[in-house]
C-alpha positions as a printed NumPy array, in Angstrom:
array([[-23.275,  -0.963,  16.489],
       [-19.449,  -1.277,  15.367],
       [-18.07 ,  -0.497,  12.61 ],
       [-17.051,  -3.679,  10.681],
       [-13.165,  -3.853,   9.543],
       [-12.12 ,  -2.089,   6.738],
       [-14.554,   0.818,   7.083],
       [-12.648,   4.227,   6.194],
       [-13.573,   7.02 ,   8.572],
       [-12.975,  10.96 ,   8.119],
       [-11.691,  13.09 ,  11.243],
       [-11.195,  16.755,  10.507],
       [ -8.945,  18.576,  12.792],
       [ -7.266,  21.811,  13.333],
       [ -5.209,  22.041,  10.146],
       [ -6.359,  19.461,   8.244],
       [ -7.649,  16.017,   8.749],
       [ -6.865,  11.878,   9.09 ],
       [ -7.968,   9.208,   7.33 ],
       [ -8.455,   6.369,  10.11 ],
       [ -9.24 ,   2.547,   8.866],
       [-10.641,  -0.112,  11.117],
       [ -8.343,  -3.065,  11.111],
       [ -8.058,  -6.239,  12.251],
       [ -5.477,  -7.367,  14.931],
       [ -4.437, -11.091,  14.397],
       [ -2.247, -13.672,  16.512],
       [ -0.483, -15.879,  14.714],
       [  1.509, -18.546,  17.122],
       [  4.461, -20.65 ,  16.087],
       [  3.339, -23.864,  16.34 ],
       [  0.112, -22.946,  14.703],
       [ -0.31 , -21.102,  11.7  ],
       [ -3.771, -20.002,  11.652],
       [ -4.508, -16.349,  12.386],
       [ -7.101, -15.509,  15.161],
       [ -8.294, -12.24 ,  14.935],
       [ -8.333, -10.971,  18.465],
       [ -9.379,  -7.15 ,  18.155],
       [-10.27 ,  -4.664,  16.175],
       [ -8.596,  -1.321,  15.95 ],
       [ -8.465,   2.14 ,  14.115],
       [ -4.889,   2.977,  12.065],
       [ -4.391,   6.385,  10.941],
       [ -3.243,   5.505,   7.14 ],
       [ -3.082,   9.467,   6.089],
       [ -2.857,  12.885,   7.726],
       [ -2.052,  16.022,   7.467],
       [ -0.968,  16.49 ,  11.165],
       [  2.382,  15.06 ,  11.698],
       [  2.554,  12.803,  13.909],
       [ -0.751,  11.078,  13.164],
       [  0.193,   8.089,  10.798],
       [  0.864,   4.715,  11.97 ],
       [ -1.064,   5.782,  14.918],
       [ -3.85 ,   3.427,  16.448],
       [ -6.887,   4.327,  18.65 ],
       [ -9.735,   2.415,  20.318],
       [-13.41 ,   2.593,  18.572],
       [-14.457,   5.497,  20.876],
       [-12.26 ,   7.875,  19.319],
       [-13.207,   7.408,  16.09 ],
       [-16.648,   5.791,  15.361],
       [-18.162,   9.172,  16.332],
       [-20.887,  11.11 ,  14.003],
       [-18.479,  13.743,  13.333],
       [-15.907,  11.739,  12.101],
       [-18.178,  10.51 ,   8.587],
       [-17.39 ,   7.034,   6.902],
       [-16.04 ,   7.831,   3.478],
       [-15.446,   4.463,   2.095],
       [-14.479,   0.736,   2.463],
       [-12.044,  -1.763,   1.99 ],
       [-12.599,  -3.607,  -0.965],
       [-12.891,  -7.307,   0.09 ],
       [-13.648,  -6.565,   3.679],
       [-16.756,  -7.585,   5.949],
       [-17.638,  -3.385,   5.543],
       [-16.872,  -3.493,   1.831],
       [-19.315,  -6.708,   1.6  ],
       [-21.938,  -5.568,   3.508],
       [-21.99 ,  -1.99 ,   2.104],
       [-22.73 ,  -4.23 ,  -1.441],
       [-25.973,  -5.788,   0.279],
       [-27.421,  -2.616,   1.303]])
């Protein structure tokens, strides 16, 4: 199963490690205002390799067993459901 938005995942790496959060991607068109989520992706929010923030991967890379969830969102679907379990 996929990891619901705003899961926080760990990725060690040579020299350090990221800090990768599943995000939502949302549309929003000019003549209407509502936002339609469209995909889900993984945003590096803190590393220590440079280069690695700001950067955005597909699930496979990062919803791995090495790479450990370490938290949540608060206010997110993961945050919520982590509550109820």
């Amino acid at each position: 199963m996929s990891d619901l938005i705003g899961t926080i995942r760990r990725e060690e790496h040579e020299g350090g490690f990221s800090i990768w959060a599943k995000v939502a991607q949302a549309q929003v068109h000019a003549f209407n205002p509502v936002r339609t989520v469209v995909a889900a992706e993984w945003l590096c929010v803190y590393s220590t390799a440079e280069g690695n923030c700001g950067e955005r991967l597909h699930r496979m890379f990062v919803e791995r067993d090495a790479n450990p969830v370490v938290g949540f969102v608060p206010g997110t679907p993961a945050a919520e459901q982590a509550v109820t379990t």
